[in-house]
MDAnalysis code that builds the backbone (N, CA, C; Angstrom):
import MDAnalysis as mda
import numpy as np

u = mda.Universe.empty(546, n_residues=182, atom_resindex=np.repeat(np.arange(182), 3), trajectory=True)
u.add_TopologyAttr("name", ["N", "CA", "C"] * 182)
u.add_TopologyAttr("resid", np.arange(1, 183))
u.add_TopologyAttr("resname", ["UNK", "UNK", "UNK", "UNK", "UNK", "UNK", "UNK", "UNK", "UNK", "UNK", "UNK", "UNK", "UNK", "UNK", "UNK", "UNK", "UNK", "UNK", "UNK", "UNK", "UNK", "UNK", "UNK", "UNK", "UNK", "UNK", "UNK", "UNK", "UNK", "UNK", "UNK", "UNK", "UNK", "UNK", "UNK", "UNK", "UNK", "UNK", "UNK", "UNK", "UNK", "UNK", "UNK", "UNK", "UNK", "UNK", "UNK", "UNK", "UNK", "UNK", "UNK", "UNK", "UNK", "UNK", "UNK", "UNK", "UNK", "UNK", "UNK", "UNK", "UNK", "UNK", "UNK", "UNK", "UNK", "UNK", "UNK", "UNK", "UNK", "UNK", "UNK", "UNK", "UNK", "UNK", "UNK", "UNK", "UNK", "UNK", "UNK", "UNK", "UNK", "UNK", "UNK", "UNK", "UNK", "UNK", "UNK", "UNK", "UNK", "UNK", "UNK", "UNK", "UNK", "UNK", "UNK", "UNK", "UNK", "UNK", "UNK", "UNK", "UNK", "UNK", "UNK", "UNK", "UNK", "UNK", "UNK", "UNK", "UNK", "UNK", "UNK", "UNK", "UNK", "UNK", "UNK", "UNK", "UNK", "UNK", "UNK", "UNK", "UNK", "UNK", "UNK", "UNK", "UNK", "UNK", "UNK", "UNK", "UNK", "UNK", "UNK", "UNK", "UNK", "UNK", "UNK", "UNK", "UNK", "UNK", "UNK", "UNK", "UNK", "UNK", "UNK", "UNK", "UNK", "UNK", "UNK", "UNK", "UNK", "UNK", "UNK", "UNK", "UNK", "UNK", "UNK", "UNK", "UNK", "UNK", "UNK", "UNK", "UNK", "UNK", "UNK", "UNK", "UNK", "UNK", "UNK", "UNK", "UNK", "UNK", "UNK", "UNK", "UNK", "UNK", "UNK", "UNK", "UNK", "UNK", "UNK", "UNK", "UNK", "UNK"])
u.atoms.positions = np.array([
    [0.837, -1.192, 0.000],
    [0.000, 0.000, 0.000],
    [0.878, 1.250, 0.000],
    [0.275, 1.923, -0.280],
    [1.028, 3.166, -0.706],
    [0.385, 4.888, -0.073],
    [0.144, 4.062, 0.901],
    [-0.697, 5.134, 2.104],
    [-0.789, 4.609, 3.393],
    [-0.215, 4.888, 4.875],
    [-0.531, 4.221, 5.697],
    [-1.680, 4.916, 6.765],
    [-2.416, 4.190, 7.580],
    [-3.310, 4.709, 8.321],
    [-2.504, 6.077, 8.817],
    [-1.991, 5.688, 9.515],
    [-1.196, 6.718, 10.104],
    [-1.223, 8.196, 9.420],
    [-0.443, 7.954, 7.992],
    [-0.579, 9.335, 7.377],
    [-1.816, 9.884, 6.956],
    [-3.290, 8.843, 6.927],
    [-3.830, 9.023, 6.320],
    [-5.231, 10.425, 7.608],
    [-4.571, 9.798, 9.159],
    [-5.192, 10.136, 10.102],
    [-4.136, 11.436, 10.135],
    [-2.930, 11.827, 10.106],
    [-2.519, 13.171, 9.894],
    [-2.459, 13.935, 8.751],
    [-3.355, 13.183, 7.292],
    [-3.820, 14.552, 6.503],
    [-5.532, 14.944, 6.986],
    [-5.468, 13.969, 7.506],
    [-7.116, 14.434, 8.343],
    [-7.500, 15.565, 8.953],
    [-6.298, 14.599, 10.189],
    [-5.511, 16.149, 11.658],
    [-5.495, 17.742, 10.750],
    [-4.466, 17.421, 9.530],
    [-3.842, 18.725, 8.995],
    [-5.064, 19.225, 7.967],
    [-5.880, 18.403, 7.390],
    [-6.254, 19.180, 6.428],
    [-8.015, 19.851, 6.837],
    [-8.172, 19.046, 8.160],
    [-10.279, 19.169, 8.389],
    [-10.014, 19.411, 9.942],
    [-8.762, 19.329, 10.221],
    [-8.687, 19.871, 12.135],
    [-9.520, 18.267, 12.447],
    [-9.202, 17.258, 12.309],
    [-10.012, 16.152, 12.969],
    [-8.949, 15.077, 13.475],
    [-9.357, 14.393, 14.392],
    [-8.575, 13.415, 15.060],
    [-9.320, 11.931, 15.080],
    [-9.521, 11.464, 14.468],
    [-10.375, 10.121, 14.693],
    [-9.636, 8.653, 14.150],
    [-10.082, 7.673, 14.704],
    [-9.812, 6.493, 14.548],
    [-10.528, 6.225, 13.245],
    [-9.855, 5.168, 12.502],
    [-9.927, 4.553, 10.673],
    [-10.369, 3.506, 10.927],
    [-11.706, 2.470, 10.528],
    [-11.968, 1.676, 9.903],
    [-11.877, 1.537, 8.206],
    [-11.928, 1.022, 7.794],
    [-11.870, 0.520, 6.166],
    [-13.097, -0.103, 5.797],
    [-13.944, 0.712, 4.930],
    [-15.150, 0.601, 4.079],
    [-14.935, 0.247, 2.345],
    [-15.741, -0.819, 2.164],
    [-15.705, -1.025, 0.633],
    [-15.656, 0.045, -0.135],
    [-15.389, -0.071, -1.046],
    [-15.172, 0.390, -1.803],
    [-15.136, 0.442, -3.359],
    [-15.668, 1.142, -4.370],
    [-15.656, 0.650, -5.990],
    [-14.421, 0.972, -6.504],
    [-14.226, 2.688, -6.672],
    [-13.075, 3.569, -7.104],
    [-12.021, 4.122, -6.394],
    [-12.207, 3.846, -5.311],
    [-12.121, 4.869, -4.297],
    [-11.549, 4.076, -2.829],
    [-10.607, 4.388, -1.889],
    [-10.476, 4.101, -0.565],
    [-11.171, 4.650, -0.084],
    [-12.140, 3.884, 0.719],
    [-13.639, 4.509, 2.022],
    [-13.194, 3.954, 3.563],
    [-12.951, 5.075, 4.006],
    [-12.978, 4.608, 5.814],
    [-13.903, 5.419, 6.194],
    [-14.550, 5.035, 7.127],
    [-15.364, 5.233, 8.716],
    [-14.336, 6.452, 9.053],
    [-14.563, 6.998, 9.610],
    [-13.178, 7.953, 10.562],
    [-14.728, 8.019, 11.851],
    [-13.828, 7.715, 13.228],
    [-14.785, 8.334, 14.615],
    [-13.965, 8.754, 15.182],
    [-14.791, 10.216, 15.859],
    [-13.352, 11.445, 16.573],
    [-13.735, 10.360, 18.071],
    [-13.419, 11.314, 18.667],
    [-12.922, 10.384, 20.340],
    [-14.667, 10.590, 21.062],
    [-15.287, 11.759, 20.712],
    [-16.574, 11.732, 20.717],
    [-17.612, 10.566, 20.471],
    [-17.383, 10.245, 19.420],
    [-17.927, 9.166, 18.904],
    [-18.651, 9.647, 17.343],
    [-18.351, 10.787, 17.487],
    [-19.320, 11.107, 16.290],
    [-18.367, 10.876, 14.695],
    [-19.209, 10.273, 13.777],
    [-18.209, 9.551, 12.372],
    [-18.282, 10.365, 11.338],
    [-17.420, 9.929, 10.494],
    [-17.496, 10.233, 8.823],
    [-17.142, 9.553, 7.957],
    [-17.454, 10.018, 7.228],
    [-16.747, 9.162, 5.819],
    [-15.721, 9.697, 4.864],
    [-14.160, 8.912, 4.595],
    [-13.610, 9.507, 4.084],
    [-13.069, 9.173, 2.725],
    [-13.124, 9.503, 1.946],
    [-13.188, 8.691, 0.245],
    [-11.746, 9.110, 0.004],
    [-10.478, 8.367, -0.440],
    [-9.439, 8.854, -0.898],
    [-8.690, 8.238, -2.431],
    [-9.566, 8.726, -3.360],
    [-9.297, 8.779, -5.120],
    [-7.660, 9.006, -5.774],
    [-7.427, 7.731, -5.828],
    [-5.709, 8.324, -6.430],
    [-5.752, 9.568, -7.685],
    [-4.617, 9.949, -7.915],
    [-4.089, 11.068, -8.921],
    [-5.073, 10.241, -10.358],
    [-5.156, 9.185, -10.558],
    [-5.562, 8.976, -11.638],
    [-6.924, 8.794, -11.951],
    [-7.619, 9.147, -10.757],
    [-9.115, 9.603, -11.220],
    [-9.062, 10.673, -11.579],
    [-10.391, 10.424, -12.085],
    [-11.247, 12.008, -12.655],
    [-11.079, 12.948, -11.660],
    [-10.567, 13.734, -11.599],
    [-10.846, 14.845, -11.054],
    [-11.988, 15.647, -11.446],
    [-12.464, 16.030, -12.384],
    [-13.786, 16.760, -13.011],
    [-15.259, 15.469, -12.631],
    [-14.823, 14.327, -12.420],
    [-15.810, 13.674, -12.331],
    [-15.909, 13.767, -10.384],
    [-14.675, 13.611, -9.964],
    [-15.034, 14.054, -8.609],
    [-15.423, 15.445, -7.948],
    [-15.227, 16.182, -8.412],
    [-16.047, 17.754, -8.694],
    [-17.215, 18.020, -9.190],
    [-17.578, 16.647, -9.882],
    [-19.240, 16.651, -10.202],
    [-20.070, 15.983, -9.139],
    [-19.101, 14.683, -8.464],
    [-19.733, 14.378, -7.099],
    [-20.144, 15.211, -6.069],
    [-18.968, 15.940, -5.776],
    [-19.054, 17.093, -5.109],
    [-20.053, 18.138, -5.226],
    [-20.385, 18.510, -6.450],
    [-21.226, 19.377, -6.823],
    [-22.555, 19.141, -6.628],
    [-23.106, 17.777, -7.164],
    [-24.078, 17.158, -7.083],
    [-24.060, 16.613, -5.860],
    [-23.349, 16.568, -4.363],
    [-24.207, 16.227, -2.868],
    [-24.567, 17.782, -2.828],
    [-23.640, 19.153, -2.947],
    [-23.696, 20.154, -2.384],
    [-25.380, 20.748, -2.868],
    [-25.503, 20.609, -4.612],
    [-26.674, 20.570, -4.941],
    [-27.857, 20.231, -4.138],
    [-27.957, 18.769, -3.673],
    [-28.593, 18.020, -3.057],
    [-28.787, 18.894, -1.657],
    [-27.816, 19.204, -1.256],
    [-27.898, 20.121, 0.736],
    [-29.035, 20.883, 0.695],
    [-29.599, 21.746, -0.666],
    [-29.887, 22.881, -0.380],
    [-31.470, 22.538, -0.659],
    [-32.185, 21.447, -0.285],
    [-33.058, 20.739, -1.207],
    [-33.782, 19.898, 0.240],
    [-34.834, 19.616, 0.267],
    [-35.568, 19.020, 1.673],
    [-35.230, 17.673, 1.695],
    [-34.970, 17.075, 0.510],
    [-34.285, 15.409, 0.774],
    [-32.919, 15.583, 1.167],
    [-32.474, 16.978, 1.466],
    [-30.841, 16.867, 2.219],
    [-30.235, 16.064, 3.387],
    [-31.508, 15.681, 4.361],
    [-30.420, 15.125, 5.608],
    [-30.555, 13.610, 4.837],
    [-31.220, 13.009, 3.731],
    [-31.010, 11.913, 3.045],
    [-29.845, 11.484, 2.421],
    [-28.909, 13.149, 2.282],
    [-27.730, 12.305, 1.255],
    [-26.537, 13.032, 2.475],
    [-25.431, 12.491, 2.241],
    [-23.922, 12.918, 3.200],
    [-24.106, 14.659, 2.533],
    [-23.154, 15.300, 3.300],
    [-22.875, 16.319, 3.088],
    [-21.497, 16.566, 2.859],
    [-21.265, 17.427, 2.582],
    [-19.246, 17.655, 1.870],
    [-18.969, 18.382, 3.365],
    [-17.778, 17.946, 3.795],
    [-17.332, 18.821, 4.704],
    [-16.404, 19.343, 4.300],
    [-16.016, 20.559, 3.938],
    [-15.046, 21.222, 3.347],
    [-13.729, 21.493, 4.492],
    [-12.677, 21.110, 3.474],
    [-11.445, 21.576, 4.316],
    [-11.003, 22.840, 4.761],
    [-9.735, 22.970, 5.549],
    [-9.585, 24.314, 6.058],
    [-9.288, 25.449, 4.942],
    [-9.036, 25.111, 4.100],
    [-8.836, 26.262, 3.259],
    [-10.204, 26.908, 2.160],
    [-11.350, 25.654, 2.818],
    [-12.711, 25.913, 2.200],
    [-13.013, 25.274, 1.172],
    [-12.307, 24.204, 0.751],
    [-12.656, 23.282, -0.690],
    [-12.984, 22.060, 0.095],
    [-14.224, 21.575, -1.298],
    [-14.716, 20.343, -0.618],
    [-13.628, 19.001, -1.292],
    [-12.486, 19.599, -2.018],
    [-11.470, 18.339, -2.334],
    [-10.215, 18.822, -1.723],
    [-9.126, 17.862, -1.819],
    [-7.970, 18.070, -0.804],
    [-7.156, 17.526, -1.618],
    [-6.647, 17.936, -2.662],
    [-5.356, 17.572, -3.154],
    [-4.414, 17.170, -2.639],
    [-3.274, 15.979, -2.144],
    [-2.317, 15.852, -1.446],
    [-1.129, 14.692, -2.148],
    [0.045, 14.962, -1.851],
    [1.199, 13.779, -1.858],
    [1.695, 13.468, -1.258],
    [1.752, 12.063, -1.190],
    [2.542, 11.525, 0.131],
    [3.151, 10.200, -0.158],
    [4.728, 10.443, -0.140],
    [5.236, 9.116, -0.952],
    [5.392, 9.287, -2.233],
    [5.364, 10.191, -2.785],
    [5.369, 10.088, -4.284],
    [4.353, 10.640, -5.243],
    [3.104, 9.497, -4.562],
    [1.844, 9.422, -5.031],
    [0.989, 10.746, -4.342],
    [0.084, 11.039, -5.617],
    [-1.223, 12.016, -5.703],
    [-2.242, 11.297, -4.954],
    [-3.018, 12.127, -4.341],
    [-4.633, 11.321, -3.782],
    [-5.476, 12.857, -3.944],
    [-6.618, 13.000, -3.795],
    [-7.733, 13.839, -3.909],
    [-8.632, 13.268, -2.647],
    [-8.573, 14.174, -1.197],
    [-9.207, 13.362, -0.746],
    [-10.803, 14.051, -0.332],
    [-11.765, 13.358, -0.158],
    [-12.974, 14.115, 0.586],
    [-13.588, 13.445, 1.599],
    [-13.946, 14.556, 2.632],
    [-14.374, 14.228, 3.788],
    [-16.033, 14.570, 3.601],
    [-16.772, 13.701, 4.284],
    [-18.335, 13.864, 4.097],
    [-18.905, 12.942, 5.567],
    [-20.288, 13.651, 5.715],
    [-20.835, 12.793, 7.084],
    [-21.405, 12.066, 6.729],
    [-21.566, 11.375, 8.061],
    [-22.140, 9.782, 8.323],
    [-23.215, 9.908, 8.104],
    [-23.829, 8.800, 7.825],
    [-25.326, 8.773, 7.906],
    [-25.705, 7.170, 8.039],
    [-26.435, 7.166, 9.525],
    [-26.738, 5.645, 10.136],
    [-28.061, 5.702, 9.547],
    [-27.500, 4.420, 8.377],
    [-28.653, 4.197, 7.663],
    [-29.075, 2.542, 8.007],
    [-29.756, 1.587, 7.780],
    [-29.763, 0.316, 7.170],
    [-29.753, 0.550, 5.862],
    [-28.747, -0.561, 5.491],
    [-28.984, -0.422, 4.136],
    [-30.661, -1.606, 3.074],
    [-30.534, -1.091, 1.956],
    [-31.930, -1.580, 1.508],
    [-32.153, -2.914, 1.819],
    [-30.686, -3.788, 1.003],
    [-30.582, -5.377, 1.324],
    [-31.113, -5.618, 2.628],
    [-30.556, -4.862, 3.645],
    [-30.491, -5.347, 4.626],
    [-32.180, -5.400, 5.829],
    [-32.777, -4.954, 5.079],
    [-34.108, -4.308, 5.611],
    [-34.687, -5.373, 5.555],
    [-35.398, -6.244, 6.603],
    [-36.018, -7.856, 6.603],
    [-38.092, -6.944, 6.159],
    [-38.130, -7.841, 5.960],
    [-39.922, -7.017, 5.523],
    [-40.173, -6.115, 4.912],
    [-39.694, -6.220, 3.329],
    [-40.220, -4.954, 3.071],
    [-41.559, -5.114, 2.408],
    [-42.345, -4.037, 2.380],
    [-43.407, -4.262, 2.499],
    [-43.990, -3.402, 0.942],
    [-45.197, -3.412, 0.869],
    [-45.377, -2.087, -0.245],
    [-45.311, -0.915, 0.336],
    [-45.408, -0.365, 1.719],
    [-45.226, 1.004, 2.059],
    [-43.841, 1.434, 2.068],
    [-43.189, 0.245, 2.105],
    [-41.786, 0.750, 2.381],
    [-41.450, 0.899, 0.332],
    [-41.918, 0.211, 0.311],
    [-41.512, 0.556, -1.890],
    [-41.718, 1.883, -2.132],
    [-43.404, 1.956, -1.596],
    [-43.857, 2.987, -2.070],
    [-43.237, 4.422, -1.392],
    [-42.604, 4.327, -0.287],
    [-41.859, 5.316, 0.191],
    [-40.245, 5.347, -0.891],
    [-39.801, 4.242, -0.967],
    [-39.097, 4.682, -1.898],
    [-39.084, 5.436, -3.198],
    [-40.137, 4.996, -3.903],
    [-40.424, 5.390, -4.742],
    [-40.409, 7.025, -4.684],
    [-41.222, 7.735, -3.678],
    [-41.426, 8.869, -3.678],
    [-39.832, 9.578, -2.986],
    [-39.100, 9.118, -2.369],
    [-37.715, 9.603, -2.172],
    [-37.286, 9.739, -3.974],
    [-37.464, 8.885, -4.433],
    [-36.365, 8.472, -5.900],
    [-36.952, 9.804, -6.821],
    [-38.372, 10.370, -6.610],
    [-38.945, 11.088, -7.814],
    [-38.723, 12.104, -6.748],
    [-38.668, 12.531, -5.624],
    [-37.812, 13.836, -5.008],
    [-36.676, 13.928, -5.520],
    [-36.044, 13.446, -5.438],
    [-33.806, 13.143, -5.842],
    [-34.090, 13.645, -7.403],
    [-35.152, 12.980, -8.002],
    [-34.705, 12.922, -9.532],
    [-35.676, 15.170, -9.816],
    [-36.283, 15.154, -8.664],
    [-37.190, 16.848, -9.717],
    [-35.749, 17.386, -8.737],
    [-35.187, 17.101, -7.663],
    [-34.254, 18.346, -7.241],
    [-32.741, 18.061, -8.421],
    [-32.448, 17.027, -9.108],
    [-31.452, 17.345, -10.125],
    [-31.871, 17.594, -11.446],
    [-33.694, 17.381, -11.561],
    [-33.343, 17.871, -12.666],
    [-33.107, 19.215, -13.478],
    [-32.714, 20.328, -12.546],
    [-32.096, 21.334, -13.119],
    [-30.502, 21.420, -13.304],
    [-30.013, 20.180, -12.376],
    [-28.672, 20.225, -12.537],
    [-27.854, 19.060, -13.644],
    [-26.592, 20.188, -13.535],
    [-25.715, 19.543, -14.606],
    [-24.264, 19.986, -14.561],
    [-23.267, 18.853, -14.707],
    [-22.332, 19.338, -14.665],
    [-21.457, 18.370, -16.028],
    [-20.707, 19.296, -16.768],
    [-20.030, 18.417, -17.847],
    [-19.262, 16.865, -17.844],
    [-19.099, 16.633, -16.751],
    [-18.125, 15.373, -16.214],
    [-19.237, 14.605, -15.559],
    [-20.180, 14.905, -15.590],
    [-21.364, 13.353, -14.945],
    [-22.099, 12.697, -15.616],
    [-21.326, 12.602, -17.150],
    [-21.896, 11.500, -18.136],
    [-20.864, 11.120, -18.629],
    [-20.512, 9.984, -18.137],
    [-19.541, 8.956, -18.352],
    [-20.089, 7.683, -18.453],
    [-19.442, 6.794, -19.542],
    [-19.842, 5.872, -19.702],
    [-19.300, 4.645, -18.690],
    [-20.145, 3.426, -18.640],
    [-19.506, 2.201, -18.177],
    [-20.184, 1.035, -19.072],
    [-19.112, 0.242, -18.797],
    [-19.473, -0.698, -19.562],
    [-20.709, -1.946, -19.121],
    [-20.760, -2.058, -17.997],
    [-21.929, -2.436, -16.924],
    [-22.703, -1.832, -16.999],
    [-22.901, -0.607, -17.647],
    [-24.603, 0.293, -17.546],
    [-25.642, -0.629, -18.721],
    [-26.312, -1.043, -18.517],
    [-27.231, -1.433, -19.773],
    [-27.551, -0.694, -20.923],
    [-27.508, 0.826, -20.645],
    [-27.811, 1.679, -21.728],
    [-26.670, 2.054, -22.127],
    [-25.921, 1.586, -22.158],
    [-24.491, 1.741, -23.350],
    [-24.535, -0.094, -24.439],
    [-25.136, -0.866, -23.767],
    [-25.407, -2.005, -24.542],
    [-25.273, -2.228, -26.511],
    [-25.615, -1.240, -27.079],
    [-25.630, -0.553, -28.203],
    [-23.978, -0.863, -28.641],
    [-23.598, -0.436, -27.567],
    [-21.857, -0.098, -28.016],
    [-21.272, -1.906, -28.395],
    [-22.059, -2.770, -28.231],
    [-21.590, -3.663, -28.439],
    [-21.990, -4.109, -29.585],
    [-22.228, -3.618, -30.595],
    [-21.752, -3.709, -32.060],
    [-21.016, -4.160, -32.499],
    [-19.891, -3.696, -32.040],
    [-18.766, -4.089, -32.822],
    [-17.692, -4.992, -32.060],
    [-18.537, -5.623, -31.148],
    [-18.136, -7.325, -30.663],
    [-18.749, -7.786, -31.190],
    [-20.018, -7.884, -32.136],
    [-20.302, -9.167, -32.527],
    [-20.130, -9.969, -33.710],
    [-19.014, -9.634, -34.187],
    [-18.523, -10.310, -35.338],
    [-17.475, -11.600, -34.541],
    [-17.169, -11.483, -32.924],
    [-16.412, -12.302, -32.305],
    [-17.630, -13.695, -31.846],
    [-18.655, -13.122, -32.349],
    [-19.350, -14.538, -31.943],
    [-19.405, -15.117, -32.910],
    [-18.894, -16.251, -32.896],
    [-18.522, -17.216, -34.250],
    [-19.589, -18.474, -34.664],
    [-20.399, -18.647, -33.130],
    [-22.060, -19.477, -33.782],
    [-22.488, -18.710, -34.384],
    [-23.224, -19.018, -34.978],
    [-24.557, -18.222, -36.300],
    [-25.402, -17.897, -35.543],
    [-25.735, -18.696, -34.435],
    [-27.291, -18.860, -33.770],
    [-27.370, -18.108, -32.556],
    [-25.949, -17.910, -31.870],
    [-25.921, -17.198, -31.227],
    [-25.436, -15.522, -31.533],
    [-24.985, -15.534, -32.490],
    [-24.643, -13.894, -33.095],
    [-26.633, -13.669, -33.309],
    [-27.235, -14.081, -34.184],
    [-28.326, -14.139, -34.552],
    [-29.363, -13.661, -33.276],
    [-29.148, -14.147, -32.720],
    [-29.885, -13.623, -30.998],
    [-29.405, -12.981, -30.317],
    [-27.942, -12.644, -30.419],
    [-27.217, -11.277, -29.473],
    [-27.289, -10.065, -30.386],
    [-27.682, -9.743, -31.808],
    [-28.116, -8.955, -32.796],
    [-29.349, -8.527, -32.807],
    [-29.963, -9.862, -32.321],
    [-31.751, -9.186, -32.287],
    [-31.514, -8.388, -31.008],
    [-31.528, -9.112, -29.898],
    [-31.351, -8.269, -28.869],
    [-30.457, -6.595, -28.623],
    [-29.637, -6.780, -29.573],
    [-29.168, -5.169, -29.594],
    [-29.893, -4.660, -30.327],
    [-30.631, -5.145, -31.260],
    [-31.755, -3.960, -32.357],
    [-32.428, -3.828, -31.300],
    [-33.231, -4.549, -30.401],
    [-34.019, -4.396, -29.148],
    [-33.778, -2.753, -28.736],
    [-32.404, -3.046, -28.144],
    [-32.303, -1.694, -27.444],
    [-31.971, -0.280, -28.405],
    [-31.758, -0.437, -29.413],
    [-31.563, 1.021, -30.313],
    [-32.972, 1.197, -30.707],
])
């Protein structure tokens, strides 16, 4: 590794005035710890090497801060901005670049984890999901349309794999199915 707790709890100290103990949270892109000050009270701290997006993490950013100012706010984390007032933290240590951001906790259950759900509980979702979706839809930022290859609606793009399917019968049915989606 190429970051140790240690340094990672004195760009904390130095960069948000915080002192807390590190757990280690999953993660997709990104290093996620827990941080709890001696209080007990937590956060979350995301630390993105030099070779992410930066414009795409500035659209994250943009889009919770968006979200704050909006009545589904205590629903999403909030940016806690560092001492110099940015909600990202550029830093090197060892060599290596990181971008880091600090944001609060939020003691949630997660969905999986919810035993009974019921239709009120859907139907409450539902109406969270069409709040989230009228408070962004005025927003936009150039870096929050990126593709993946796991999204279903890029599916299309696989065109030009299917000359690698070498059955007939199966090109024949992975072809219909992409006319499907265009």
């Amino acid at each position: 590794d190429v970051i140790t707790e240690k340094e990672i709890r004195e760009l904390v100290k130095k960069h948000y005035g915080l002192e807390a103990a590190l757990t280690s949270l999953p993660g997709y892109e990104e290093f996620n710890f827990q941080l709890t000050d001696p209080g007990g009270k937590k956060h979350v701290l995301k630390i993105a090497r030099a070779d992410a997006s930066l414009p795409f993490l500035e659209a994250q950013t943009a889009i919770l801060e968006h979200l704050s100012k909006a009545g589904t706010a205590p629903c999403f984390q909030q940016i806690i901005k560092n001492r110099d007032g940015s909600g990202i933290t550029s830093v090197k240590v060892n060599g290596h670049s990181f971008h880091l951001r600090l944001l609060t906790y939020l003691e949630w259950t997660f969905w999986v984890n919810v035993s009974g759900r019921n239709d009120g509980l859907h139907y409450s979702l539902g109406r969270f999901m069409a709040q989230m979706d009228k408070v962004l839809s005025d927003f936009s930022h150039p870096a929050m349309h990126r593709r993946y290859t796991w999204d279903i609606s890029t599916a299309t793009d696989n065109w030009v794999l299917l000359d690698a399917v070498r059955d007939p019968e199966r090109k024949r049915l992975a072809g219909y199915f992409l006319l499907q989606f265009e």
